[in-house]
C-alpha angles and dihedrals in degrees: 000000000000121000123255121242110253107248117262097188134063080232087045085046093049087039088065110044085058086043085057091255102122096148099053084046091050088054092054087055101042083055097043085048093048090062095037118018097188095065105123099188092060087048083056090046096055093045100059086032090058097041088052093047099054090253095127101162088045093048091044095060096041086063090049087054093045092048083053083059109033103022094180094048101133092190098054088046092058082039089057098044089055095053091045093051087050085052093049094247100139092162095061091045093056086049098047087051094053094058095044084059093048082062115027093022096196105023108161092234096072097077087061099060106019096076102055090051093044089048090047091043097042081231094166101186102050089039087065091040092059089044096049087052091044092053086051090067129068125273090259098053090049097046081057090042101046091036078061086046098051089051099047083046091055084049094059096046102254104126092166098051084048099056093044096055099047085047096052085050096045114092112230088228102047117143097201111122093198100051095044087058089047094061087052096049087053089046087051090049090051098045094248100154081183108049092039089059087046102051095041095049088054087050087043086060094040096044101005084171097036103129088227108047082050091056097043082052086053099050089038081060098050090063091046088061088245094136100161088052082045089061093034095058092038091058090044086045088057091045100058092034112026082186098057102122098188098057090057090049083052090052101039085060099044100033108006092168085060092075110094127200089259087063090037088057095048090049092058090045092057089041087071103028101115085207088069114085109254086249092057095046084052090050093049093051094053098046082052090056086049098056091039080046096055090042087059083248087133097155090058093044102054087048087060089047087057101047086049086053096045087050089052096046089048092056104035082062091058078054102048095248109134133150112242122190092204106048082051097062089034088055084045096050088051102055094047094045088058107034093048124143087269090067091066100051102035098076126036106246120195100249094217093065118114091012110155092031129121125189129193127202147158139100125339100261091029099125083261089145093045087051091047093047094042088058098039094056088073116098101246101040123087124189126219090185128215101010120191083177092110094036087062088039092053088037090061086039087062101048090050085058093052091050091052124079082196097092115262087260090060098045092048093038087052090037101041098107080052096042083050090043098052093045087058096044082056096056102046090212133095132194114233133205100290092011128098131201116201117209109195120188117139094204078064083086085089095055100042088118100048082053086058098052094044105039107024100174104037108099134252130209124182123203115231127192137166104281092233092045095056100036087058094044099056084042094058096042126078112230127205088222126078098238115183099212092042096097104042128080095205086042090064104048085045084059090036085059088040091054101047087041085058089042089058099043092051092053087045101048112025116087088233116038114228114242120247120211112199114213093216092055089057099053090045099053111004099179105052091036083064101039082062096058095043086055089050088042097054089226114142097252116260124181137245102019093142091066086049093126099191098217089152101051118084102226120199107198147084093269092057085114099042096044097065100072088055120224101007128166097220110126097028115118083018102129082063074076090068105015090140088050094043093060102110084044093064090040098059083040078068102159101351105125131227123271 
């Protein structure tokens, strides 16, 4: 296919973004910037050019140069709420939007974008002013409409909303393959076991050979704890679509040696295939490492594991995700500066709050869902999974704080019942007064300390693993997050170090010490590891917890496979597989010691 000149008009520039060439049509702008930098119409030019093109942060900015200059340009206000909803600025959308409507009062853009902010936001009036408009147009136009919605939701973080409002647009007797695979993908993401078999069973009668309702069934049944129909439709998925990335990820973590070197071979093909999405070049060279991995080839593992990171870290840039050192320490002097010793003596807390509840927390690739299935095998105890019910309690928390002039101690000291409450409301489960609920969600290591506060007799274990071991483990797994400190060796050490500080601080400040549980404790001795947890815990001992296999819970994370087999020791020593590569890891360990 022959290139395409690079355009040497504004007309030739604009030309090529609508003839899908954004990047041809950046480069103009970034010229024609270079040499003025007040032209507004090449700021607009970059800025579509670079939406169109993935570049988010770059378009973003683009549209905050171009309001500078034009600040009533309507177009470059909705520009500028797109890319803040893909950012995750909610805020900021919601803000932008405001000011469109101050100038063009009904423009038929704002549907599209009002509703994610307002959802992220639980802005109540202007969600039911979106969904009334929505309900005024026909079933094809909110199906568009509410499939934009569900992404920028996803965006934002909000799984669940996304999934609702796609499933309320979405008519029950719809024919459309697609769509119907699209509403599974969305249950998946938000951890609907229900809806996901719903909506997959329906795809499986539209397109029962279609690759990719064969690989959402696999994975499907990877949470369901179906390991031999996972292998099975992951090898029918590749079958039917030997370029189907995700049904060899699914593979390489259920059956790596059954990779042979024909798929080996495919997956670094797609690895490198700039057709594929940069996701799904990070998926197949992981999958890749995995297989290496299984065969002992560890140097060329480990170089796979490093081209799928590299592909992650480039286009997380594009996104705006970037590690930063020194947000890091500032985040962690933060938290220590406001949950200090002080916090927990300065203000009277009922001591039965939070009784019942158990939270675990730790790294991602802690042994966080072992722990949680180890404690919910016993009689009295009941999981809700991978909550992210604290992390929106202490996100309105914060914003309370911003809006106060009192101090955030002062707004969570006067606020904590509602903080507790609200918790509760979110979870839709209680403890009672010889039953016990488990939250597990690693990221709560942060707010181990607002826990605390709000919830002063409710118990906290920490997952503990050898720092090597867990470094490498979050490095070689693909993640469907974007974490900033995921792809870099040296970032990870740097939040290894952020997570035991914090670990510290919490058993030196809070009236009652987490527990941590150390993962290598647990493989060692797994009895009395657990006999342990079920004493910090205050549960009556019962046996045999640890070779509790979990066929029957449907498990959403990264560990559904492992966690089958119960309390295993593979993985452990793993990192002595790739001590030479390793080598910047255990620099930026520096004087954390082992576990």
């Amino acid at each position: 296919m022959p290139k395409q000149a690079a355009p040497q008009t504004f007309d030739e520039a604009v030309a090529a973004l609508h003839a899908n060439a954004p990047q041809a049509a950046a480069q103009f702008a970034r010229s024609a910037l270079a040499l003025n930098p007040e032209d507004a119409a090449s700021w607009s030019l970059l800025a579509a050019s670079a939406l169109r093109a993935g570049e988010v942060v770059q378009a973003h900015e683009a549209y905050r140069r171009l309001l500078i200059l034009r600040p009533d340009d309507v177009d470059a206000l909705y520009g500028r709420a797109e890319t803040a909803l893909r950012l995750g600025e909610a805020r900021l959308a919601q803000q932008c939007l405001h000011d469109a409507r101050a100038r063009t009062p009904h423009d038929p853009r704002d549907i599209y974008y009002a509703a994610p902010a307002a959802y992220a936001l639980d802005d109540a009036a202007e969600v039911a002013s979106a969904n009334i408009a929505l309900n005024a147009l026909d079933a094809a136009q909110r199906v568009r409409i509410a499939t934009y919605w569900a992404l920028r939701l996803q965006d934002l973080g909000r799984n669940d909303l996304a999934l609702s409002v796609f499933a309320r647009a979405l008519p029950d007797e719809t024919a459309d393959a697609g769509l119907v695979r699209f509403l599974a993908q969305l249950a998946l993401s938000a951890n609907d076991a229900e809806q996901a078999r719903g909506a997959i069973g329906r795809a499986v009668m539209l397109e029962p050979d279609h690759a990719e309702t064969l690989a959402l069934r696999a994975r499907l049944n990877v949470y369901l704890g179906r390991l031999d129909e996972a292998h099975a439709d992951a090898l029918a998925a590749i079958r039917v679509e030997p370029r189907m990335a995700r049904a060899y990820e699914i593979l390489s973590e259920l059956a790596p040696s059954a990779l042979d070197d024909e798929m080996l071979a495919q997956l670094d093909a797609l690895s490198r295939d700039e057709e594929m999405t940069p996701n799904m070049q990070a998926v197949a060279a992981n999958a890749a490492a995995l297989g290496l991995e299984d065969q002992g080839a560890f140097d060329r593992a480990f170089e796979m594991f490093t081209r799928a990171n590299e592909i992650t870290a480039k286009d997380n840039q594009r996104r705006g995700v970037v590690f930063s050192a020194d947000r890091l320490a500032a985040r962690v002097s933060n938290v220590k500066a406001l949950f200090s010793k002080d916090l927990y003596t300065s203000e009277p807390v009922s001591c039965d709050g939070g009784r019942g509840l158990i939270f675990i927390v730790g790294l991602p690739r802690s042994g966080t869902t072992l722990l949680d299935q180890i404690v919910s095998a016993h009689s009295r105890v009941e999981s809700i999974g991978e909550s992210e019910a604290m992390a929106r309690v202490y996100a309105a928390f914060e914003e309370d704080a911003r809006e106060s002039d009192a101090g955030a101690a002062r707004v969570l000291n006067e606020n904590a019942g509602r903080y507790a409450q609200d918790y509760l409301s979110a979870i839709d489960a209680a403890p009672t007064s010889d039953s016990y609920i488990v939250d597990k969600a690693p990221f709560n290591f942060w707010r181990v300390g607002f826990i605390a506060r709000i919830l002063p007799a409710a118990k906290i274990i920490i997952a503990r693993r050898d720092p090597l071991d867990v470094c490498l483990s979050i490095y070689r797994a693909n993640f469907g997050e974007r974490f900033d400190f995921k792809t870099d060796l040296r970032a990870l050490g740097a939040y290894y170090r952020a997570f035991d500080e914090l670990a510290h601080h919490w058993a030196n400040v809070l009236p009652a010490p987490p527990f941590e549980a150390h993962h290598e404790a647990l493989l060692t001795d797994p009895e009395a590891a657990s006999a342990q947890l079920q004493d910090y815990c205050g549960l009556p001992f019962e046996a045999e917890l640890t070779r509790a296999r979990g066929q029957d819970r449907t498990v959403f994370t990264m560990s559904a496979a492992q966690v089958r087999d119960g309390v295993q020791r593979k993985g452990a020593g793993r990192w002595k597989n790739y001590e030479v590569q390793l080598a910047p890891l255990r620099e930026a360990l520096g004087d954390v010691r082992r576990s």
